[in-house]
C-alpha positions in Angstrom: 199.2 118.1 157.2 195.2 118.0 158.3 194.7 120.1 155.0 196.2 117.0 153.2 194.6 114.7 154.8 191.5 116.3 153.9 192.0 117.0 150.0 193.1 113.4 149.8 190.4 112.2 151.5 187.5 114.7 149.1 189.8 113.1 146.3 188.9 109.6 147.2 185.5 110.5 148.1 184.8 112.2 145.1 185.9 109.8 142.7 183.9 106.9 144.5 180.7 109.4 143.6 181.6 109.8 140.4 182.0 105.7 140.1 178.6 105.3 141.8 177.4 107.6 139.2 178.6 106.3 136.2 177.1 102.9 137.7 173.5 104.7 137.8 173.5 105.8 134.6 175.2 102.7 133.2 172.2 100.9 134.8 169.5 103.1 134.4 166.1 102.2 134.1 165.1 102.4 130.5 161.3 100.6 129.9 158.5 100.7 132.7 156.4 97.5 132.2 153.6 97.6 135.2 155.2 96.8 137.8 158.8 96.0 136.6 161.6 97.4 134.9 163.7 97.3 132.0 167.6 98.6 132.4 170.4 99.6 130.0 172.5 95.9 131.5 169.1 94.1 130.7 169.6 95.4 127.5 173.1 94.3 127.4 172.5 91.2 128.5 169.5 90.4 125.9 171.6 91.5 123.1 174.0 88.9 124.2 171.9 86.4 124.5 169.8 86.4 121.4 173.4 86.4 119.8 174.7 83.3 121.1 170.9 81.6 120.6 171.7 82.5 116.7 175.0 81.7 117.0 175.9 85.5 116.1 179.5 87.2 116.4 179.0 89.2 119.2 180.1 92.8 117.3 179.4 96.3 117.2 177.2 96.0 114.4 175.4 92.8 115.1 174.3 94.3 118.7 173.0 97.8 116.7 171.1 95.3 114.5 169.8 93.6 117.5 168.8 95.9 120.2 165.1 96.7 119.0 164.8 93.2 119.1 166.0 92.9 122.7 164.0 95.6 124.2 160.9 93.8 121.9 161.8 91.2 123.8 162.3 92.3 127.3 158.9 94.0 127.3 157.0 91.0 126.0 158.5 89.4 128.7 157.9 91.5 131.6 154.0 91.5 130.3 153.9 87.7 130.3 156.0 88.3 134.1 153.2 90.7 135.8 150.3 88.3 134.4 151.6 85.2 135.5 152.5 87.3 139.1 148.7 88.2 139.1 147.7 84.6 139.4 150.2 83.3 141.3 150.9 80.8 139.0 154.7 78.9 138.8 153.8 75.7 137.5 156.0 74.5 134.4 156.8 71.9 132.5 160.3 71.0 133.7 160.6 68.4 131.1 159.9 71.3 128.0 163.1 73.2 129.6 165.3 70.5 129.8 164.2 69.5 126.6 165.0 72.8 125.1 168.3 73.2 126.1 169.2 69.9 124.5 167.8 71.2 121.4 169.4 74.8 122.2 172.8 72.9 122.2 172.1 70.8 119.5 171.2 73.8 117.3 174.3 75.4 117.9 176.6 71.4 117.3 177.9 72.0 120.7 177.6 70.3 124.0 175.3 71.8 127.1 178.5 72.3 129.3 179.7 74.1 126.4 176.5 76.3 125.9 176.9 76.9 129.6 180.5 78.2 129.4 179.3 80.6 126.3 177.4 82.1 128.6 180.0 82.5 131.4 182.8 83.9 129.0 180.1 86.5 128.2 179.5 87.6 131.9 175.5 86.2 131.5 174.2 83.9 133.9 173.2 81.2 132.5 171.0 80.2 135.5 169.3 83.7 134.9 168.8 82.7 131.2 166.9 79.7 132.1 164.8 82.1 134.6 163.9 83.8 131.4 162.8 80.5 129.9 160.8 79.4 132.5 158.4 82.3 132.2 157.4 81.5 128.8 156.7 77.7 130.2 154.5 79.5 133.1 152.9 81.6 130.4 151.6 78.6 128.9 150.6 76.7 132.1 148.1 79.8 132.8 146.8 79.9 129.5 146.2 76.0 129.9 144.6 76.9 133.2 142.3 79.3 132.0 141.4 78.0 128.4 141.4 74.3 128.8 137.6 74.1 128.9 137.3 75.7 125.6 140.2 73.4 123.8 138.1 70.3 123.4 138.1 68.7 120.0 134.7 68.2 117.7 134.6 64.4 117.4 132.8 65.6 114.2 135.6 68.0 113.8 138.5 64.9 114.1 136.8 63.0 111.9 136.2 65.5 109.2 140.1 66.5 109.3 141.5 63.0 109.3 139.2 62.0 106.4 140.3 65.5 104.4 144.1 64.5 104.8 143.6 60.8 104.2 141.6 61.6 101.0 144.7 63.6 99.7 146.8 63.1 96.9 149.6 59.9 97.5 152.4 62.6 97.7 151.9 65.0 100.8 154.0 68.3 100.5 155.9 69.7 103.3 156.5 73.0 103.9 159.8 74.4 106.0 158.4 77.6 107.3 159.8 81.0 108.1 157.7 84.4 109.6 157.6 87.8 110.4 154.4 88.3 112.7 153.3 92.1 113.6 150.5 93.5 115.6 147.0 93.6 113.8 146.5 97.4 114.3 144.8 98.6 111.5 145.8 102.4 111.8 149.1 101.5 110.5 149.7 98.1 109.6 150.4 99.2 105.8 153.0 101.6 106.6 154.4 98.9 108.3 153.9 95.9 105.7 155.8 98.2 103.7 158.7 98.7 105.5 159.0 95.0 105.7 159.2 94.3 102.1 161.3 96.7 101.5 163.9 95.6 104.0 163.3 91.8 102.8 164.3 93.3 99.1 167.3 95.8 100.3 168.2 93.6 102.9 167.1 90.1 103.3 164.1 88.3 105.3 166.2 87.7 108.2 167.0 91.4 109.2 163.2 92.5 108.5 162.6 88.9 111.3 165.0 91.2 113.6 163.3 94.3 113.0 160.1 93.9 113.2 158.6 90.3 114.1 156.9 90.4 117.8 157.0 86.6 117.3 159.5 84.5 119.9 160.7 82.7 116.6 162.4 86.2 116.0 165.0 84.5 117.8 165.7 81.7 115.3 165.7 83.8 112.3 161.6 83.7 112.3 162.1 79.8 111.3 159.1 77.9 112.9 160.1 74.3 111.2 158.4 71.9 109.3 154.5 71.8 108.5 152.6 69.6 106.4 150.6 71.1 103.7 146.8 69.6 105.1 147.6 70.9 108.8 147.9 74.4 107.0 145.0 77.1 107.2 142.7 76.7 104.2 144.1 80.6 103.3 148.1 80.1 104.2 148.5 76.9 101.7 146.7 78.6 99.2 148.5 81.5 99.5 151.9 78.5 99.7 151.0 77.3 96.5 151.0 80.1 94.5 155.0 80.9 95.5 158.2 78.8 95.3 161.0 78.0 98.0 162.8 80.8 98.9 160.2 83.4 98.4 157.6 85.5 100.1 154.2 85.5 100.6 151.7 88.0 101.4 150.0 89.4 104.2 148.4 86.8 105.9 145.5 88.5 108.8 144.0 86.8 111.8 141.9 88.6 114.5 145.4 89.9 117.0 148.2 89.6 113.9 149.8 89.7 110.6 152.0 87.4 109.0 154.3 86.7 106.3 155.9 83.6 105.6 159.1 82.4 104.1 159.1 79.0 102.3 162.6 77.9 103.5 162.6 74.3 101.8 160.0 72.3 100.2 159.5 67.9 100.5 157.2 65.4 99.7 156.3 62.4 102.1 154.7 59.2 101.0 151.0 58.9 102.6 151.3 55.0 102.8 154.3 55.6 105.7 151.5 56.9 107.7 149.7 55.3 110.8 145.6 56.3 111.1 146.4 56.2 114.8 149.4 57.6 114.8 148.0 60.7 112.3 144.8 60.9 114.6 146.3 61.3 118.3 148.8 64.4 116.3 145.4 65.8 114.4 143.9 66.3 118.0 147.7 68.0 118.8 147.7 70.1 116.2 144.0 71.1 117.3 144.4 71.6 120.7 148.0 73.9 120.2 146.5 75.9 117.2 143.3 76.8 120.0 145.7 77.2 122.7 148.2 79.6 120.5 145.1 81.4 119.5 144.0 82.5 123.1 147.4 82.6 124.3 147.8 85.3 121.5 144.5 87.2 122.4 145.1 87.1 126.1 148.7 88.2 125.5 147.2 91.5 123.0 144.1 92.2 126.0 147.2 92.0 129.2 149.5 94.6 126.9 146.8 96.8 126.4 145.9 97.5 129.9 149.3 97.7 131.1 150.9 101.2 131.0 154.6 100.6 129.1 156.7 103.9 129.8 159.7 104.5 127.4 161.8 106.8 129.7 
């Protein structure tokens, strides 16, 4: 009877070690990003999400076609996560994140308690979600923080831009945008490039946005919304008005990236609707996000570069 009593209890203790271990290797540490981590449920639960953001079936193939993008993801992240931990910064815009999810529920023609209850029926918190949010919103209060002394417009500067787009033609062209941004590493940026187009042409632009954009608009498809052509770089709407909607342009270089863009849809706006006050105060927007984008992407590059990121 003692014998038994002992198999039955090894039995019992050796399949809640085999449980435990399943769980470890179910949940095992995958990415090292300074001082955090990246698991196989992160993963998981990234996958997921960017699904539901695009309003995805949630399928075999759709989560193969979406993992690189999740880990891409994850580790961008987790970069952003051990700057903003170095500076102690958790300042954020509350009014940006509730602002998003109306426009997250909105995108996807449902209500926020239904967005909510997506999330639950796919065993992802949603409170963890918004967690995830939050640190791009803390991202860009230290980048305020530490740039905002070298954002200030040119009063020479406004008043050369507002008389360029007020001396343009009656009919203004808009552009609905779409991009694939990549690293500017010049060591292997072509083989790269190539494997873009070449997905966009066996494929189509969206699955080479999944593959390959480092962008956070990788999320939406790579669609970054409407522009109008006189707020465009001098090089992008040249390089806009040589292609139609629906195609692709080339490679167009900064100092930290690469981009190609996607005319989605093109529309013309009469220049009489517009208010000189109104245009100004959204010139000097424009001005100050383009500077802040710019050293938000430099800072970003110069923090990922002298962090160690371990695939294990």
């Amino acid at each position: 009877m003692k014998s038994y009593n002992f198999i039955k209890l090894f039995i019992v203790f050796f399949l809640l070690s085999s449980n435990n271990l399943l769980a470890n290797i179910k949940n095992s540490i995958i990415v090292k990003v300074g001082s955090e981590i990246i698991t196989n449920i992160d993963v998981e639960n990234e996958v997921k999400t960017l699904l539901i953001l695009n309003n995805k079936i949630i399928n075999q193939a759709n989560i193969n076609n979406t993992k690189k993008v999740a880990v891409r993801s994850l580790v961008r992240r987790l970069v952003k996560k051990n700057e903003i931990n170095k500076f102690k910064i958790n300042q954020y815009n509350e009014q940006e994140l509730s602002e998003y999810q109306i426009q997250l529920a909105k995108k996807l023609n449902i209500q926020k308690s239904e967005l909510i209850k997506i999330f639950n029926n796919n065993n992802i918190s949603y409170e963890n979600f918004l967690e995830n949010q939050k640190i791009d919103l803390i991202w860009n209060t230290l980048i305020y923080s530490m740039y905002q002394s070298q954002i200030a417009i040119n009063p020479l500067e406004l008043e050369n831009e507002i008389s360029r787009r007020l001396k343009i033609e009656t009919q203004i062209k808009k552009y609905k945008l779409s991009e694939i941004e990549i690293v500017n590493n010049q060591s292997n940026n072509q083989v790269i490039l190539e494997d873009i187009y070449k997905t966009i042409k066996n494929e189509n632009f969206e699955s080479a946005v999944k593959k390959f954009s480092i962008s956070t608009s990788n999320i939406n498809n790579g669609d970054i919304g409407w522009f109008n052509e006189e707020a465009l770089t001098p090089i992008l709407r040249d390089e806009l008005s040589k292609i139609k909607k629906g195609q692709v342009s080339r490679p167009i270089r900064s100092e930290v990236s690469v981009t190609i863009f996607k005319i989605i849809d093109i529309r013309m706006n009469n220049k009489k609707d517009f208010n000189i006050d109104e245009l100004k105060n959204k010139i000097i927007v424009e001005l100050k996000e383009k500077k802040l984008n710019l050293f938000s992407r430099s800072h970003f590059s110069n923090v990922e570069n002298s962090l160690l990121i371990k695939f294990l």
